[in-house]
C-alpha positions as CSV (number, residue, x, y, z in Angstrom):
1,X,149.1,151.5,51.7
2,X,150.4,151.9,48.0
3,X,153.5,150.1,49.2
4,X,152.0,147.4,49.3
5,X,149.9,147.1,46.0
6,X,150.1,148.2,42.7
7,X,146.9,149.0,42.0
8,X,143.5,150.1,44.0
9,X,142.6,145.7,44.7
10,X,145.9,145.0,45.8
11,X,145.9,147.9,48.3
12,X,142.0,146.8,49.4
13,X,142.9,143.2,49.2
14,X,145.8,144.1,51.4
15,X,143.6,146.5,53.8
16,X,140.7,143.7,54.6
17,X,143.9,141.4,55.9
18,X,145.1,143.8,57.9
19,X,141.5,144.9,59.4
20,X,140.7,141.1,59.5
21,X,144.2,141.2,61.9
22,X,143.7,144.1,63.8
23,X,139.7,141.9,65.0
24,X,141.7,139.4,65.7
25,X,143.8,140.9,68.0
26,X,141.2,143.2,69.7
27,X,139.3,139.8,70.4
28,X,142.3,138.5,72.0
29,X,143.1,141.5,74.2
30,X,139.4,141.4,75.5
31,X,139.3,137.8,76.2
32,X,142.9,138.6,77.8
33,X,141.5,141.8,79.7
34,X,138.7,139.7,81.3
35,X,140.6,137.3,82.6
36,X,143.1,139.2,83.9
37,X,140.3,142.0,85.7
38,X,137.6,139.6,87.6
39,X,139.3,139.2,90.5
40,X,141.9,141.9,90.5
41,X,141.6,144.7,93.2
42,X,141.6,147.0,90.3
43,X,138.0,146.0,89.0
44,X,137.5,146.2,93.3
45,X,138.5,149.9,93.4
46,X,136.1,150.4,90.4
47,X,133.1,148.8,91.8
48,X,133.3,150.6,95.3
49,X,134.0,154.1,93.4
50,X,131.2,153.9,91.9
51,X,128.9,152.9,94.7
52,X,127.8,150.2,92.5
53,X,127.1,148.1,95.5
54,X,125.6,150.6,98.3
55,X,124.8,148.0,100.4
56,X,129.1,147.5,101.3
57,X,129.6,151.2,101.4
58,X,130.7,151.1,105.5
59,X,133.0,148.6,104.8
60,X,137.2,149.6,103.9
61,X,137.8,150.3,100.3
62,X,140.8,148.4,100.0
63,X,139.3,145.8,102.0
64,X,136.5,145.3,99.3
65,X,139.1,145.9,96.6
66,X,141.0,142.3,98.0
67,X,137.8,140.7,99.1
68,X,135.2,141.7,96.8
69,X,134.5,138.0,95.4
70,X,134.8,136.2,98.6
71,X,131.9,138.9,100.0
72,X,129.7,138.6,96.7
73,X,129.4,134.8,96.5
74,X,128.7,135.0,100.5
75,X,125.9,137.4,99.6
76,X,123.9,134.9,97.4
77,X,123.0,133.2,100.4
78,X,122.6,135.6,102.7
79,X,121.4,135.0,106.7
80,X,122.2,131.1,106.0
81,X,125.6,129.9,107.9
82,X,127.0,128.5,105.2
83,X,127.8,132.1,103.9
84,X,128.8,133.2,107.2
85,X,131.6,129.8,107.3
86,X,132.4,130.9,103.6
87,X,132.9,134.2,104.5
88,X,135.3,133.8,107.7
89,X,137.0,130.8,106.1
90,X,138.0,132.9,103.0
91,X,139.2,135.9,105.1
92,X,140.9,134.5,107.6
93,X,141.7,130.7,107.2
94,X,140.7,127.3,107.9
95,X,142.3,127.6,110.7
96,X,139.2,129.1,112.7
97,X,136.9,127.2,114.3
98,X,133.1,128.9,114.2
99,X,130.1,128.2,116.8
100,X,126.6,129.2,115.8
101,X,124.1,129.8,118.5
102,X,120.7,131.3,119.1
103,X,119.4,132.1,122.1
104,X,115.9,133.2,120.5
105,X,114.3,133.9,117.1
106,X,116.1,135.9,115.1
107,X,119.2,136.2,117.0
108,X,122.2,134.8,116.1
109,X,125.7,134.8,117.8
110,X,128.3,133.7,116.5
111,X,131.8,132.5,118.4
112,X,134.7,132.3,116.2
113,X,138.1,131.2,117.9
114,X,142.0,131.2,116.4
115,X,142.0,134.3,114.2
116,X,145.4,135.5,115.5
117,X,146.9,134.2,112.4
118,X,146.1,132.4,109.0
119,X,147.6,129.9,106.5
120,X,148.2,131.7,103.3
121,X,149.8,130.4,100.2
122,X,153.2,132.0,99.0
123,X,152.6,133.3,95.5
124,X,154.8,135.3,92.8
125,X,153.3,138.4,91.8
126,X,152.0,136.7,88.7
127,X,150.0,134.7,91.0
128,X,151.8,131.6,90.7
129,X,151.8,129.2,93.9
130,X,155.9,129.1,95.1
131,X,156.7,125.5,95.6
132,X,159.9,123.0,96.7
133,X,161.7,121.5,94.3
134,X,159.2,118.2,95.1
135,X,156.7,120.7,94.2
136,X,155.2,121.0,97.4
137,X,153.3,124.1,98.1
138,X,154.8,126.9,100.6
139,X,152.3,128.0,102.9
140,X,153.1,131.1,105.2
141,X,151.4,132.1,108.2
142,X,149.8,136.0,108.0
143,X,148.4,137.6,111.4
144,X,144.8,139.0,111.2
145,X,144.6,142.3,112.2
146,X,142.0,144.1,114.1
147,X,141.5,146.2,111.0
148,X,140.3,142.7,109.6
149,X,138.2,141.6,111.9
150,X,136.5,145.1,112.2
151,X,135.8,145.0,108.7
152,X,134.5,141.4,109.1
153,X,132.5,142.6,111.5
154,X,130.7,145.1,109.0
155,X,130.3,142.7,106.7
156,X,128.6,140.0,108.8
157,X,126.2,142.3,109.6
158,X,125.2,143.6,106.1
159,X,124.5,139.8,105.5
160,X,122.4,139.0,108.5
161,X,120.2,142.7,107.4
162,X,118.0,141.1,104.9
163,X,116.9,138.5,106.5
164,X,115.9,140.5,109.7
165,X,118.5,138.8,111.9
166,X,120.1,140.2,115.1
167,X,123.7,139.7,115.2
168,X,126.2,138.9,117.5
169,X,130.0,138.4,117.0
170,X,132.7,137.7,119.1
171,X,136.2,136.9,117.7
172,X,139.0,135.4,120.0
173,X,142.9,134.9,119.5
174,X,143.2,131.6,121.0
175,X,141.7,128.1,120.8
176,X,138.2,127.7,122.3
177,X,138.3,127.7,126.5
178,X,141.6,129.5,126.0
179,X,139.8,132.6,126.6
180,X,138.5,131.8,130.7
């Protein structure tokens, strides 16, 4: 510090600018550090770890780690279709088409057809959307596989549990009447 000050104030007036720089830049880093971990699979890995949410424990880790998000905001609403849609939608594309049915209180099936494959958008590993040089969007198409629908499967279930509802799923490849 005495290389930069003469005497003890310029060395303390020196000091408080570089403390006042080194706050700074802490803030900075933990505005940068929150933006960059909600979301990431590596705040998804944490969270499962540490059992923070029991109620997911039967369910894939790295499955939670990429879809952690999409399964929390489905679990405000849980047992209402909307979060069910959400859910499916999210995980494997708007390309599904979903039936709801119940053939008596409290039991729900649900028919959910085209989940062979999903529309996914081609990013860079910065997460940046690759488009034409019109900048047009790339979408790709990404097959669902039965590890995904198993683990769909779980999940649907834990949301249906609290609100007492019996559930049935069945998940088809094709279009609807494709499968007769």
């Amino acid at each position: 510090m005495e290389l930069f000050g003469k005497n003890k104030e310029e060395i303390e007036k020196f000091k408080k600018i570089w403390l006042d720089g080194k706050k700074t830049n802490i803030i900075e880093d933990l505005i940068k550090m929150n933006d960059e971990i909600i979301g990431s699979r590596f705040l998804g890995y944490i969270l499962y770890d540490e059992g923070v949410f029991e109620v997911v424990r039967n369910i894939d880790r790295e499955f939670f780690a990429t879809n952690y998000l999409t399964i929390f905001e489905a679990m405000k609403k849980a047992g209402i279709y909307d979060s069910y849609t959400f859910l499916l939608k999210q995980v494997l594309g708007n390309g599904i088409k979903i039936e709801y049915t119940s053939s008596k209180p409290r039991h729900l099936d649900i028919q959910i057809w085209n989940i062979g494959t999903s529309d996914t958008k081609l990013i860079t590993n910065s997460n940046l959307w690759i488009t034409t040089d019109k900048d047009i969007g790339i979408l790709s198409t990404k097959p669902n596989p039965p590890f995904v629908i198993t683990q769909l499967n779980l999940i649907l279930k834990t949301l249906a549990n609290p609100s007492g509802t019996y559930l049935t799923t069945d998940f088809h490849f094709g279009p609807k009447g494709s499968e007769k």
